[in-house]
C-alpha positions as CSV (number, residue, x, y, z in Angstrom):
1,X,0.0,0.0,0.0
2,X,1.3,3.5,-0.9
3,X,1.9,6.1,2.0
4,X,1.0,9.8,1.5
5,X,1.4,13.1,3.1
6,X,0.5,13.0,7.1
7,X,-2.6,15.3,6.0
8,X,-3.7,13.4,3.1
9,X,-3.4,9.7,4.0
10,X,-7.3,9.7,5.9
11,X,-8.8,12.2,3.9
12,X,-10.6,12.1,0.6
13,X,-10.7,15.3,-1.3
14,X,-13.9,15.9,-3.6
15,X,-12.6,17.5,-7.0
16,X,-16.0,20.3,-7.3
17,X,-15.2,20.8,-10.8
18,X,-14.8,17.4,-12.4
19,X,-15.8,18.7,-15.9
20,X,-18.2,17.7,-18.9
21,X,-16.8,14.5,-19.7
22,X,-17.2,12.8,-16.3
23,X,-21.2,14.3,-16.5
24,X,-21.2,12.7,-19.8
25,X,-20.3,9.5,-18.2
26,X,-22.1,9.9,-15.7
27,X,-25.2,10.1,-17.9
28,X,-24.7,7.8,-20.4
29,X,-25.8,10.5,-23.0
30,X,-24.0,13.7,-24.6
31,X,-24.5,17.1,-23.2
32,X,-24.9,19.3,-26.4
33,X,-26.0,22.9,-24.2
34,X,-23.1,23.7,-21.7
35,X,-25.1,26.5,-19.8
36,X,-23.6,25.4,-16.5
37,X,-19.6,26.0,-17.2
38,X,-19.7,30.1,-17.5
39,X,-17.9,29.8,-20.5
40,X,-18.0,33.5,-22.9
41,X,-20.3,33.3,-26.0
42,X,-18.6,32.3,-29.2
43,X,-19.6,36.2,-30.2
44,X,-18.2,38.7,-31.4
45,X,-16.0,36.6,-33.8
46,X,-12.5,36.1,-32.0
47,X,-9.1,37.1,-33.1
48,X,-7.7,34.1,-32.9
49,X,-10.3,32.8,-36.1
50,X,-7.6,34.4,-38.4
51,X,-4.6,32.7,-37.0
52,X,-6.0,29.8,-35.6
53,X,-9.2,29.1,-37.7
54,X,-12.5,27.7,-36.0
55,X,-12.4,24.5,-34.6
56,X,-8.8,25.6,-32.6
57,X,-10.4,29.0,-31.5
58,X,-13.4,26.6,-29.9
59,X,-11.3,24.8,-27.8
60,X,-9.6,27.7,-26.5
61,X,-13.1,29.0,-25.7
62,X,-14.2,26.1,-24.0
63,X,-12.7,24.5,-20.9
64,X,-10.7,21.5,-21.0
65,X,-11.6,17.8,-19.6
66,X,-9.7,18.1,-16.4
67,X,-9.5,14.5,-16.1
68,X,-8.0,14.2,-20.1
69,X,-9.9,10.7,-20.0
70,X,-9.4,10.4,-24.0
71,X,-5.7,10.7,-22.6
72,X,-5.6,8.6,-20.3
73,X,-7.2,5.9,-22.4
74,X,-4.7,6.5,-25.1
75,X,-1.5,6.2,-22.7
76,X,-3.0,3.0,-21.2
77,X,-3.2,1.9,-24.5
78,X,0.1,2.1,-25.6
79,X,2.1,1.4,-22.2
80,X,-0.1,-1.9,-21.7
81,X,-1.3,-0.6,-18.1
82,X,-5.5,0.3,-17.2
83,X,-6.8,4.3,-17.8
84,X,-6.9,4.1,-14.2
85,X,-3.3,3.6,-13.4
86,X,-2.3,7.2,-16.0
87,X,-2.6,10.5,-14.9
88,X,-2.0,13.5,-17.1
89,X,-0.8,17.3,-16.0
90,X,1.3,20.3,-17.5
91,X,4.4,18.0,-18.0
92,X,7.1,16.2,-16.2
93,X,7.8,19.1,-14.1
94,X,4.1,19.5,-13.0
95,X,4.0,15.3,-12.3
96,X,7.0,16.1,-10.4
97,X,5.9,18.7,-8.1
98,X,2.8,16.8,-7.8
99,X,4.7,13.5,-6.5
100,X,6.6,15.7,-3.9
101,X,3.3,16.9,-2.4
102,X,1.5,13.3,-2.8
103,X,4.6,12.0,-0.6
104,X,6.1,14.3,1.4
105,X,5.9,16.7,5.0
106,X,8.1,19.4,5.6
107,X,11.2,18.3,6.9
108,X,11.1,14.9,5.3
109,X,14.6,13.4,3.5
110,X,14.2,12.9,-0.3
111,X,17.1,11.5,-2.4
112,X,18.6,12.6,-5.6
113,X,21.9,12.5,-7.7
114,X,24.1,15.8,-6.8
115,X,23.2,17.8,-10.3
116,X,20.9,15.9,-11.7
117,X,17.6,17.4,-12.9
118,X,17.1,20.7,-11.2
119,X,13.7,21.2,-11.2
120,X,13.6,18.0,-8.8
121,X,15.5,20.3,-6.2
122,X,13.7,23.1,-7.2
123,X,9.8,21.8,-6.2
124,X,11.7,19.9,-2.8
125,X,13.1,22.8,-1.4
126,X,10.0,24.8,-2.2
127,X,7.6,22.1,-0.6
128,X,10.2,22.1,2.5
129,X,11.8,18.8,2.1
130,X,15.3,17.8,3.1
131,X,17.5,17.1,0.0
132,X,19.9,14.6,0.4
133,X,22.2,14.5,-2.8
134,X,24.1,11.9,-4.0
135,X,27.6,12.2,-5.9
136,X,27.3,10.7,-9.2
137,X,29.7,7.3,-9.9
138,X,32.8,7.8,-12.1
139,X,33.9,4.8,-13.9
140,X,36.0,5.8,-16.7
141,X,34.7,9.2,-18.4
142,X,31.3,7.5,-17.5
143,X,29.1,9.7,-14.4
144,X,26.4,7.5,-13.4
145,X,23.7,7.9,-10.9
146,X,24.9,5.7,-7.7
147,X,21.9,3.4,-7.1
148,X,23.7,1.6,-3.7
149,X,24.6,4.9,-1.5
150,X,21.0,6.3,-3.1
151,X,19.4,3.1,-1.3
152,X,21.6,3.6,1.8
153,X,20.5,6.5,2.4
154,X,17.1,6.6,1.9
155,X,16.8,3.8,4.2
156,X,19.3,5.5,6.8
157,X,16.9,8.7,6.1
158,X,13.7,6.8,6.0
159,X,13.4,8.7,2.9
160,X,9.9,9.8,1.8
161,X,10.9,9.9,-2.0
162,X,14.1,9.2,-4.4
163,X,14.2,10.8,-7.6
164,X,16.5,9.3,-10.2
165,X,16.2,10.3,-14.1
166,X,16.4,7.5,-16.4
167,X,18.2,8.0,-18.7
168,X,20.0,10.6,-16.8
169,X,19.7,14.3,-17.4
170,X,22.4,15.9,-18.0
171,X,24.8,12.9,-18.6
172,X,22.6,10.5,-20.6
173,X,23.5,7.6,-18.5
174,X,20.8,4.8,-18.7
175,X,19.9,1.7,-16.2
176,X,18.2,-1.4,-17.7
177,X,15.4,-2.6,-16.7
178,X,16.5,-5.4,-14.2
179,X,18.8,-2.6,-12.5
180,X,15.4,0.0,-12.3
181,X,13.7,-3.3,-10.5
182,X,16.4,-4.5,-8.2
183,X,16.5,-0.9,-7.3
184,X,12.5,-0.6,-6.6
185,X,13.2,-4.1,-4.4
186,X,16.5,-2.6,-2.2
187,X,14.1,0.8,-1.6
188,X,12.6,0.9,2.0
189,X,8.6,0.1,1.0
190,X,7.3,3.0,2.5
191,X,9.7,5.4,-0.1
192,X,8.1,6.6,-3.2
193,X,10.4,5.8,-6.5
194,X,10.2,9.1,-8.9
195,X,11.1,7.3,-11.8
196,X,11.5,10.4,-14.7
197,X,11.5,8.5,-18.0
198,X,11.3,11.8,-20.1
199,X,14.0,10.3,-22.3
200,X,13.2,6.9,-22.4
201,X,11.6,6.9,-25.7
202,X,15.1,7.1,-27.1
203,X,16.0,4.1,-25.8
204,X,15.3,2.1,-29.4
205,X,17.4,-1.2,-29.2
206,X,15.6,-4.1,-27.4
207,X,18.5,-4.8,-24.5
208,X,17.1,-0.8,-23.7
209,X,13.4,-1.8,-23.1
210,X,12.4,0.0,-20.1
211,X,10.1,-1.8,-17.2
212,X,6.8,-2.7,-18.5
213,X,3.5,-1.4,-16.5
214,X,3.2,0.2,-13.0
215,X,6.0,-0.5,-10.2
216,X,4.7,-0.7,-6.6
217,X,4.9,2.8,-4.8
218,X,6.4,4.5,-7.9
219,X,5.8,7.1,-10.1
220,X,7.3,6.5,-14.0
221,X,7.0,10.0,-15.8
222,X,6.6,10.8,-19.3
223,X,6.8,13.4,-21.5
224,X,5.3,14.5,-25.3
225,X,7.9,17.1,-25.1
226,X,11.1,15.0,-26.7
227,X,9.8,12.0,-28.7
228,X,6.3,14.1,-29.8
229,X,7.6,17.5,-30.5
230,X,4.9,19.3,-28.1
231,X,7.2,21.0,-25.3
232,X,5.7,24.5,-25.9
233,X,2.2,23.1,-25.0
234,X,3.4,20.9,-21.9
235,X,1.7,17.6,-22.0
236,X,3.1,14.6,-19.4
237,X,1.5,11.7,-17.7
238,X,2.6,9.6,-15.3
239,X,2.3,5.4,-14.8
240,X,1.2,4.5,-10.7
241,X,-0.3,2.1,-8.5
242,X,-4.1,2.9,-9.2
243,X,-3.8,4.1,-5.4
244,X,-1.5,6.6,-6.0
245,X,-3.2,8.0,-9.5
246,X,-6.7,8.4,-7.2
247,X,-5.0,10.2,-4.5
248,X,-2.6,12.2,-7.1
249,X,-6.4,13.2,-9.0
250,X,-7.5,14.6,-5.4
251,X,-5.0,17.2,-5.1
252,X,-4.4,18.0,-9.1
253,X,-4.9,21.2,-10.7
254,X,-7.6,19.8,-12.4
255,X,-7.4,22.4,-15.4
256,X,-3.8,22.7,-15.7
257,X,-3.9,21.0,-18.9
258,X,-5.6,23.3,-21.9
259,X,-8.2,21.9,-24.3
260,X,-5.5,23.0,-27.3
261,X,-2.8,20.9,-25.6
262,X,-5.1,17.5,-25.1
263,X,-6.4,18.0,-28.6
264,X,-2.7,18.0,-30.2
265,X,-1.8,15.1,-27.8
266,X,-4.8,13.4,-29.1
267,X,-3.2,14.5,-32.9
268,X,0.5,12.8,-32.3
269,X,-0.3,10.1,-29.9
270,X,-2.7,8.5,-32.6
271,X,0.1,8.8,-35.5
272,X,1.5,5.8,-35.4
273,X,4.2,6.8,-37.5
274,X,4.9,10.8,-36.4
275,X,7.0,10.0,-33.1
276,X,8.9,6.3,-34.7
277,X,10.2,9.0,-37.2
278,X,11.1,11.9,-35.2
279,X,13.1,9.4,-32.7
280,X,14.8,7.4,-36.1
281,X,15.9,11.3,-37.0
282,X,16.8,12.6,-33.8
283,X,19.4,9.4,-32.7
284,X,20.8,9.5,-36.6
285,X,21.8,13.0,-36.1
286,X,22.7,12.6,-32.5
287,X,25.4,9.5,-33.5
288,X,26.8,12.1,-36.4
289,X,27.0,15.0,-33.5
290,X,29.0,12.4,-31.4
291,X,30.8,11.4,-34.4
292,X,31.8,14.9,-35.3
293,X,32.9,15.7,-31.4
294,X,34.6,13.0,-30.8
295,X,36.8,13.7,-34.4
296,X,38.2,17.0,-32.5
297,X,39.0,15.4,-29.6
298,X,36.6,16.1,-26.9
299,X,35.5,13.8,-24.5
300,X,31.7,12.8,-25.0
301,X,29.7,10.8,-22.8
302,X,27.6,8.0,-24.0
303,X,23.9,9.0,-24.5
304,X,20.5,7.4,-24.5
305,X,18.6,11.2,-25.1
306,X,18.3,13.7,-27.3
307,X,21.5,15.5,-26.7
308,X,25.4,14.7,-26.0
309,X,26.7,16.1,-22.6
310,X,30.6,16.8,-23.0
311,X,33.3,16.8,-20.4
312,X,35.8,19.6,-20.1
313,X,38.6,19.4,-17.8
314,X,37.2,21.9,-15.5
315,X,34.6,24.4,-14.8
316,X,36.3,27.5,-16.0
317,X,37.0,26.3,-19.5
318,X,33.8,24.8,-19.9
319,X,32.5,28.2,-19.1
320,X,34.6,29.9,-21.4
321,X,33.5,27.9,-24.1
322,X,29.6,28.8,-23.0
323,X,30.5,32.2,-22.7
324,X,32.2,32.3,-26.2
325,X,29.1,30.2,-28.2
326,X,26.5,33.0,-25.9
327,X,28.0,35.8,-27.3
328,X,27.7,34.6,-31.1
329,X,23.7,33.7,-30.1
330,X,23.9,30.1,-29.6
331,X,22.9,28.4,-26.3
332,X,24.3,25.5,-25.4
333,X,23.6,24.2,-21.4
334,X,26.1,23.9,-18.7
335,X,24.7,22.4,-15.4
336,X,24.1,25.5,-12.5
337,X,25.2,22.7,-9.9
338,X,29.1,22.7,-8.7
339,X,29.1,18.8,-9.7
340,X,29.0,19.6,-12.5
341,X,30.2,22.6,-13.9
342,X,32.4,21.1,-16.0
343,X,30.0,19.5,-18.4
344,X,28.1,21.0,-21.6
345,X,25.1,19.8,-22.6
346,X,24.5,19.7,-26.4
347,X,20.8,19.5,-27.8
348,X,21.2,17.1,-31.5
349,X,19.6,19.5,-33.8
350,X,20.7,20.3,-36.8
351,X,22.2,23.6,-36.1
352,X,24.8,21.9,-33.6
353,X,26.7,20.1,-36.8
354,X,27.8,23.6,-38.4
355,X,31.1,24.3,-37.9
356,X,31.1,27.1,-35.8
357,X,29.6,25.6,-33.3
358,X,31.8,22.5,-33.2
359,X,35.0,24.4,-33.6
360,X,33.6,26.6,-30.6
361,X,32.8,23.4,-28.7
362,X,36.7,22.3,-29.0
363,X,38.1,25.6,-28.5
364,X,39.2,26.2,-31.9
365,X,37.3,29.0,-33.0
């Protein structure tokens, strides 16, 4: 059984809102007059007709299902689990914040990798947790998330919640499957797994299979940022116990998600061919970026995302080479944490195979 938040395990929170589609359901039959939702007339005729033509300018008129049902249906679908074990929100980072309040009282230990997605940190020091970060594993040129001290310490802790990216963000490091299991096994029972899988949809060959279905007490995030090309509308969903997705529904923003972002969702999610391309395009011209870094000598680390992280032999000439690439207009990342200063984070887009950006990237230019 999952554990929540001291004022949220004995308590059931009535959403007051739930939205047409549930009344719908409710009914058995369509509602065609919405005189109950104080939504404005479709009169005068909008701006937004010119841009954005009629059937887009309605949704935006209209509120959203705050339960994305259709959604959740589709997800369920395609990850082999039931509608009710998906919930949908503003993306990853929203799931994210929403697991830390699911789980956690102020003052309680949660357990990351020292530099590893920020926004993790971000929402647990805002929520009051107690952030315990873990140094990532060198093996080579390789940084890894270190899954045994993780473990040790959430159970020394009695952590509420360990977040771990897989693949990694900002290395790109990736666990198989049996290592994402024995890790759910060694993790105290009570300790909620945030399992952020935003890049997992890179992860092509079949050795690279991610877990299949919902993992007791965990929370497996997705995105249709990366593999569906829809990061300005923010669209994730999350895989959990059916427990967890009730109680997660409870304390949602229930209309976080706009009527324009389900619909395109909808749009990609039922192309069965839109996001199998985008991926096939995206690692091709990844392998030729770490082809073409790795031919002036810099040291990349091995990737299973969207982008190449690179190692520099120290924070101030990794800076330098930021500073240089910012002042000609192109933005590459470099972690804010002291970790990990020393790495630069490469999106593959085409942009990042011209010269001047590699010849920047090596120091040359």
């Amino acid at each position: 059984m999952s554990h929540f938040a001291r004022h949220l395990e004995n308590r059931t929170i009535v959403n007051p809102f739930p939205g047409i589609a549930k009344l719908e359901a409710a009914l058995g039959r369509t509602v065609v007059s919405r005189l109950g939702a104080n939504e404005s007339m479709a009169k005068p005729a909008s701006p937004l007709l010119a841009e954005w033509g009629e059937a887009l300018t309605e949704l935006a008129r209209l509120y959203p299902d705050p339960y994305a049902l259709a959604l959740r249906e589709r997800a369920a679908r395609l990850h082999g689990v039931d509608p009710s074990q998906v919930v949908f929100d503003a993306g990853a980072d929203s799931l994210i914040l929403l697991a830390l309040r699911l789980r956690c009282n102020a003052g309680d230990a949660v357990v990351c990798s020292a530099g590893t997605y920020p926004s993790f940190r971000y929402f647990a020091d805002g929520i009051g947790a107690r952030a315990m970060e873990v140094s990532y594993q060198q093996e080579g040129i390789v940084l890894r998330p270190h899954l045994e001290r993780m473990c040790e310490i959430a159970q020394a802790e009695r952590a509420a919640v360990v977040y771990l990216a897989n693949p990694d963000n900002p290395t790109g490091y990736y666990w198989s499957q049996a290592d994402i299991l024995a890790l759910r096994q060694r993790l105290p029972a009570q300790t909620l797994l945030i399992l952020d899988e935003a890049y997992v949809d890179f992860c092509v060959a079949p050795q690279d299979a991610p877990p299949v279905g919902a993992l007791p007490n965990t929370m497996r995030l997705r995105t249709l940022s990366k593999a569906y090309g829809l990061a300005g509308l923010r669209v994730g969903f999350a895989i959990a116990p059916e427990d967890i997705v009730a109680k997660a529904d409870q304390i949602r923003p229930q209309y976080a998600m706009s009527g324009l972002a389900q619909h395109a969702a909808r749009l990609v999610m039922d192309d069965p061919d839109y996001a199998r391309s985008l991926i096939q395009a995206t690692l091709q011209l990844r392998e030729k970026l770490d082809a073409a870094l790795r031919e002036r000598d810099l040291t990349v680390l091995p990737s299973h995302t969207n982008f190449v992280a690179l190692v520099y032999p120290g924070a101030d000439s990794a800076e330098a080479i930021q500073r240089k690439l910012l002042a000609d207009g192109i933005a590459v990342h470099r972690p804010s944490h002291p970790a990990l200063r020393h790495l630069l984070r490469v999106t593959a887009q085409p942009q990042a195979l011209s010269s001047k950006v590699l010849e920047a990237l090596a120091g040359l230019a």
